[in-house]
Structure formats: C-alpha cells, structure tokens
C-alpha positions as CSV (number, residue, x, y, z in Angstrom):
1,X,-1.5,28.6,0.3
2,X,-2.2,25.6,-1.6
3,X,-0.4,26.9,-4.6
4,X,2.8,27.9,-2.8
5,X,2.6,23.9,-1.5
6,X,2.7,22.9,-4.8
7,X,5.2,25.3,-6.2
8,X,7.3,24.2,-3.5
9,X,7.0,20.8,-4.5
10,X,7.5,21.7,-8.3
11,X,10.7,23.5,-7.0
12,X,11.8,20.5,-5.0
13,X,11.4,18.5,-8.1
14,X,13.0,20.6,-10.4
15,X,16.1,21.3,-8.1
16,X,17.1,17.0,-7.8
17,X,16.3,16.8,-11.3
18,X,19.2,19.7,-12.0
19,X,21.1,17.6,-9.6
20,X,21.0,14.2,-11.0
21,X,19.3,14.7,-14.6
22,X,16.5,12.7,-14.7
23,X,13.0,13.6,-13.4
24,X,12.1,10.3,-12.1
25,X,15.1,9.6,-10.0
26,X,14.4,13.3,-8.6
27,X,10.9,12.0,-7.5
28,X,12.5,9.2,-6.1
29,X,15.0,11.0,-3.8
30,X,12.1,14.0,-2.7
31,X,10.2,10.0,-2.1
32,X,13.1,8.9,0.5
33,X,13.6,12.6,2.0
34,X,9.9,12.1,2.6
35,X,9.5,8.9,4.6
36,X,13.0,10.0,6.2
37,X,11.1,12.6,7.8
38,X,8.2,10.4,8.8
39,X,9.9,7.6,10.0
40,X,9.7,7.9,13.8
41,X,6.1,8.3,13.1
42,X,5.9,4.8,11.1
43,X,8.2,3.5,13.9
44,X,5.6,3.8,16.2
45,X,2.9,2.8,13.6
46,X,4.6,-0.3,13.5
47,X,4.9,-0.8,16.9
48,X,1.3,0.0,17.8
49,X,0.2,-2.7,15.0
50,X,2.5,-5.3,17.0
51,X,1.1,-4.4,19.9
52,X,-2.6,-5.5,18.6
53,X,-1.6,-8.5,17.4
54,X,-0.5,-9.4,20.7
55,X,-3.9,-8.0,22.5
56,X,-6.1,-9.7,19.7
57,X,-7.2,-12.6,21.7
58,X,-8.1,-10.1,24.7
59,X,-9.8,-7.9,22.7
60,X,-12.2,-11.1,22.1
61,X,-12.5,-12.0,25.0
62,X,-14.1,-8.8,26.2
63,X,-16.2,-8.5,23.2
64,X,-17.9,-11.8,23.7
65,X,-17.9,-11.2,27.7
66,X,-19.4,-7.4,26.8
67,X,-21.5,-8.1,23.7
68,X,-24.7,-6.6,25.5
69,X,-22.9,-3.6,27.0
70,X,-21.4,-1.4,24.6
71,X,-20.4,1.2,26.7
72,X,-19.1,-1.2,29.5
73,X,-16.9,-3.2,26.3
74,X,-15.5,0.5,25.3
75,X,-14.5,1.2,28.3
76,X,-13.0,-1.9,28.7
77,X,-11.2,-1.5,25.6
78,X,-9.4,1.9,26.2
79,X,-8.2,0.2,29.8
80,X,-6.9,-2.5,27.2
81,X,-5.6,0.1,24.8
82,X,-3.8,1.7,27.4
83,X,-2.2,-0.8,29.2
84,X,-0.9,-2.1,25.6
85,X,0.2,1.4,24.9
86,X,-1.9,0.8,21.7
87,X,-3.1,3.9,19.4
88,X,-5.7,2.6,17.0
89,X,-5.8,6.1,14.9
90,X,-1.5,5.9,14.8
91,X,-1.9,3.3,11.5
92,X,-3.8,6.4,10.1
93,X,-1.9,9.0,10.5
94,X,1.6,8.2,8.0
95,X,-0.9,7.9,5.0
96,X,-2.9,11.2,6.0
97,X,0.2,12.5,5.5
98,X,1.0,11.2,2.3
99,X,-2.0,12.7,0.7
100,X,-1.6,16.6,0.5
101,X,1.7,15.8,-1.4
102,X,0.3,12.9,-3.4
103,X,-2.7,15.9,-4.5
104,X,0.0,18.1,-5.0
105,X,2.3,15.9,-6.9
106,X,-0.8,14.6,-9.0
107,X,-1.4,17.7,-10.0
108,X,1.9,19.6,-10.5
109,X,2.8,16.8,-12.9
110,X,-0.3,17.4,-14.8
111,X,0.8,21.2,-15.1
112,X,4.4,19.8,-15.8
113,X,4.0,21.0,-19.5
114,X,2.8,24.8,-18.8
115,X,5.9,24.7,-16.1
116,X,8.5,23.5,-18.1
117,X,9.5,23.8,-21.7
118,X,10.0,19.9,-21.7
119,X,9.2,17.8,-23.7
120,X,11.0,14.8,-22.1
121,X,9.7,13.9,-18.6
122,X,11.2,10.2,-18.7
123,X,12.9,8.2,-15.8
124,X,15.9,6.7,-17.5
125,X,13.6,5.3,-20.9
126,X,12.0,3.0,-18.5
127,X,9.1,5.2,-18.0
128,X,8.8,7.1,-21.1
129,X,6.8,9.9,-20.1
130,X,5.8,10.8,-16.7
131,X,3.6,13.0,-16.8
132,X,1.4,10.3,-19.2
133,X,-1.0,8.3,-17.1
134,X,-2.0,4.5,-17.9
135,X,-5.1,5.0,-19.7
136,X,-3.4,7.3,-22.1
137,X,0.0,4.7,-22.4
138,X,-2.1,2.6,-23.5
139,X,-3.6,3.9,-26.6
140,X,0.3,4.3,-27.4
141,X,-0.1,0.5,-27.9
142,X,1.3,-2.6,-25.5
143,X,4.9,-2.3,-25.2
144,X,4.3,1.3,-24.0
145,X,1.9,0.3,-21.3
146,X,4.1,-1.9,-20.1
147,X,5.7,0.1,-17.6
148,X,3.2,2.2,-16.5
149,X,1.4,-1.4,-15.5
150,X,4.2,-2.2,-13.4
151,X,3.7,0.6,-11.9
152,X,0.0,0.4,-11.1
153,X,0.6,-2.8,-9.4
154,X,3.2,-1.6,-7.1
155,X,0.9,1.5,-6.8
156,X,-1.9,-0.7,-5.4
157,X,-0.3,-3.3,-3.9
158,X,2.1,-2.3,-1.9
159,X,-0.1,-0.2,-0.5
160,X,-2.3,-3.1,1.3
161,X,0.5,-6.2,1.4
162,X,1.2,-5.3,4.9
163,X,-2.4,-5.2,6.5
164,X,-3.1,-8.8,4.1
165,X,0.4,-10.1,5.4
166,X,-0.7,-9.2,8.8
167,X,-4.2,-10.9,8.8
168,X,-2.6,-14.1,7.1
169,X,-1.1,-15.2,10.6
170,X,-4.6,-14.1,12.6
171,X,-6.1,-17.2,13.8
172,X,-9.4,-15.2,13.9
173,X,-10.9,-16.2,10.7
174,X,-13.7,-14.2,10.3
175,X,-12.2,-11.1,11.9
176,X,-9.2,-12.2,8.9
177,X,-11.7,-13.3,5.9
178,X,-13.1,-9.4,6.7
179,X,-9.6,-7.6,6.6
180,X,-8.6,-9.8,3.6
181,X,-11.8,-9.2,1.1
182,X,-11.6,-5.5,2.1
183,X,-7.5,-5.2,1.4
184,X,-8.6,-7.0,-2.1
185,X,-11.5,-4.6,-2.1
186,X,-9.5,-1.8,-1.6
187,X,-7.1,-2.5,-3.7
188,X,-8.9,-2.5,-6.6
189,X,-9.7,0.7,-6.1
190,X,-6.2,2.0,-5.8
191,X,-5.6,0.8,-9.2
192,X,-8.8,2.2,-10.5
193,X,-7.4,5.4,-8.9
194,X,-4.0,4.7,-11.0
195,X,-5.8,4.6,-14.5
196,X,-5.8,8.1,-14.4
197,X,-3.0,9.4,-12.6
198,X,0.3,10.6,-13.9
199,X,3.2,7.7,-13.5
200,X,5.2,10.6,-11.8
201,X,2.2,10.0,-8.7
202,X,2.6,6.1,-8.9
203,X,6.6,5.8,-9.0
204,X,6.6,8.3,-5.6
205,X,3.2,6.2,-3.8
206,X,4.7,2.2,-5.0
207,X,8.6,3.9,-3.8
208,X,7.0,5.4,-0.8
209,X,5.1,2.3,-0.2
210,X,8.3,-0.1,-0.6
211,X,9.8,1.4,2.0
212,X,7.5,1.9,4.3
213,X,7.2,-2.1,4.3
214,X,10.8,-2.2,4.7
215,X,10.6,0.3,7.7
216,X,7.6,-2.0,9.0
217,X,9.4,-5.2,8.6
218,X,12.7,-3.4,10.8
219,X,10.3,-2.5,13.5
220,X,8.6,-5.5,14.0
221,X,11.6,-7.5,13.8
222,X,13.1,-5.3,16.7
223,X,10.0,-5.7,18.9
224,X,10.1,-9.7,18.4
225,X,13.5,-9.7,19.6
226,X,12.5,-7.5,22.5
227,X,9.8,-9.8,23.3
228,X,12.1,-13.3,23.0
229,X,14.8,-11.3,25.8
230,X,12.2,-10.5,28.4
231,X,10.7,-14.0,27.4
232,X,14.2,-15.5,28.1
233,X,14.5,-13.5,31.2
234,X,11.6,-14.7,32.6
235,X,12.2,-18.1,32.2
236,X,15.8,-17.5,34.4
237,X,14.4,-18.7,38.2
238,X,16.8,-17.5,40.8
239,X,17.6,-20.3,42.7
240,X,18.6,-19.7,46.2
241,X,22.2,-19.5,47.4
242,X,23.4,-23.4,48.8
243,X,25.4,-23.1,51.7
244,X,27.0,-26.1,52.6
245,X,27.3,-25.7,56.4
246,X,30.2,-28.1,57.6
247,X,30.2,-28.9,61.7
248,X,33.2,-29.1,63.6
249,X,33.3,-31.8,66.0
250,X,34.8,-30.7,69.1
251,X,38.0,-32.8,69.9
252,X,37.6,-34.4,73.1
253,X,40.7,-33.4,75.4
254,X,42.3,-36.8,77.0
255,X,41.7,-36.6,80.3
256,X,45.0,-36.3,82.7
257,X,46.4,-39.0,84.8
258,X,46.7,-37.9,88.3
C-alpha cells in the first residue's frame, strides 16, 4: 500500500514535470494542488486559532478560579470550547496531513536516481540538484550551499512564524515566553531535520508552508471584519419612534343674537 502511495506521488511528479520541464516547478504545482485540497480544512484551522485568542482571558479566568479542581476546570473548559465553537486538535490536523506525503516525497526523491535515468534533477539552476540534501551541498563548497540554506530557513521557519506571530500580541507573558522558546525550540529541530533531507522535501514543506500563512492571514482578516460589523451593529441603539402629537383647539362657535 505504501509503495503504490509513493509511486503515485512519483507519477504525479513525473507527469507536471513532462508538462512544464522542470522538476522543481512540478513539486511546486503537486505543492499548490495539495493545500488546494486542504484548504477548507486550514479555513477552519484558522478560524478555530481566532477563536482562542479571543477566549484567552476566559480560559484564565477559570484556570485560576479551578486551579484545585481539575476535573471541575475541564469541564468547564469544554462548555468554553463549545460555546466558542473552538477545536483545540483542528491546528493539528493540516500538518498530520502533510506528513505521509512529506515521508513519501522524502523518500521517492531519494530513489529519484534508480527511477529515472536523470542525471539533472534541478529547479531552473537555482537549486542545482534536488535530490542533494544540505549536508551533502555543502561539501560541494559555499556557493553551492547557498540555495539549499535558503531553503532550510524557509523549511523551518515558516513552519512556526505563525504560532510566534500569534503569541507576539498575547498579553499573557508567561503563557507567550512558553509558546515563544518552544517555536525557537522547535524550530531548530526542523532545520536539524533539513540537514538531511532532499531539497525536493524542503522547496514542497517552505512552499506549502508559505501559503498556508497566506491562507491564515485571509482567514483571520475575514473573521476581524466579521467581528468589527457585529461590533458596529451593536453599537446602533434603536431609538424610539418621536411622535409629535399636535392638539387642535376646538374653535369656539359665536354665540347667536336672539
């Protein structure tokens, strides 16, 4: 089963590459096909990490008001949760499913040269190779690493930009000194991870990556808007109707002379 996945994502490859003529621009367009597909699901991702933000100071409150009831505070929290139509496992899920096809990419391009009869596996000269990982570009000498350091930053930043750049405007500071050292943390051991990866792996994560902050950015700009309107709306009073009720003096008849 796992072998057909990957054939099918050799084929995929090999098909855009026929298409356009260049290996790393096919990676590229099976990368936006990809987050097409899963957009709705980092619609809602997006939407769901709004939706904390705006709970955060709730979400305190109950902790401090709950700290010697555990089970009372969870509770607490999924009547929270719900009423903010927040899913804390929806951040998950878009990278869960990122992973069987970055295992699959990482190593279909690492069988690239018993697939093909290539020798060539370059996107456009600016990558030369993609099949080469870092480590390897490197003993090549400086100017060939070049690129596939570009690449490892992208790979392991863009990854964790948006949790930092979320934290950044948390007025929690321990809660956003924690999420901070462990984006760093983990980011560091993303681009460990990239050492020894194929740049093939990093140009479809850091492209997949790049867009899924431009998704993110779309979403959360919609649901600020959303949230000014009703905000607006609420502001509106409805002032009662004025009437202005005008009397009529009856006009006194002059009395008749007899």
């Amino acid at each position: 089963m796992w072998d057909m996945f990957k054939d099918w994502i050799f084929q995929a490859i090999q098909f855009f590459y026929n298409v356009c003529g260049d290996w790393g621009l096919a990676i590229i367009i099976i990368t936006i096909i990809f987050r097409i597909l899963v957009a709705p699901l980092m619609h809602k991702q997006a939407k769901s990490n709004y939706q904390m933000q705006k709970i955060q100071p709730q979400i305190q409150k109950l902790q401090e008001k709950y700290a010697g009831d555990q089970t009372r505070m969870s509770q607490e929290m999924q009547k929270l949760y719900a009423e903010a139509k927040f899913n804390p496992l929806a951040g998950c899920l878009p990278m869960l499913l990122q992973m069987p096809i970055f295992i699959a990419l990482f190593q279909v391009l690492r069988e690239m040269g018993d697939r093909v009869e290539v020798q060539n596996f370059s996107f456009y000269n600016i990558v030369p190779n993609l099949v080469q990982t870092p480590s390897g570009a490197l003993e090549q000498g400086i100017g060939t690493f070049v690129p596939y350091l570009i690449l490892m930053i992208v790979f392991a930043g863009a990854t964790f930009f948006p949790m930092i750049q979320q934290q950044l405007k948390n007025k929690d500071n321990k809660q956003r000194n924690q999420t901070l050292i462990m984006g760093i943390v983990m980011t560091l051991f993303m681009l460990w991870i990239s050492w020894g990866s194929p740049a093939g792996v990093l140009l479809f994560w850091g492209v997949s990556s790049l867009i899924g902050i431009a998704q993110n950015q779309f979403t959360l700009s919609r649901c600020r808007r959303a949230d000014a309107a009703a905000e607006a709306a609420a502001q509106l009073e409805v002032k009662p109707v004025e009437v202005e009720v005008v009397r009529k003096e009856k006009k006194q008849r002059p009395h008749k002379k007899r």
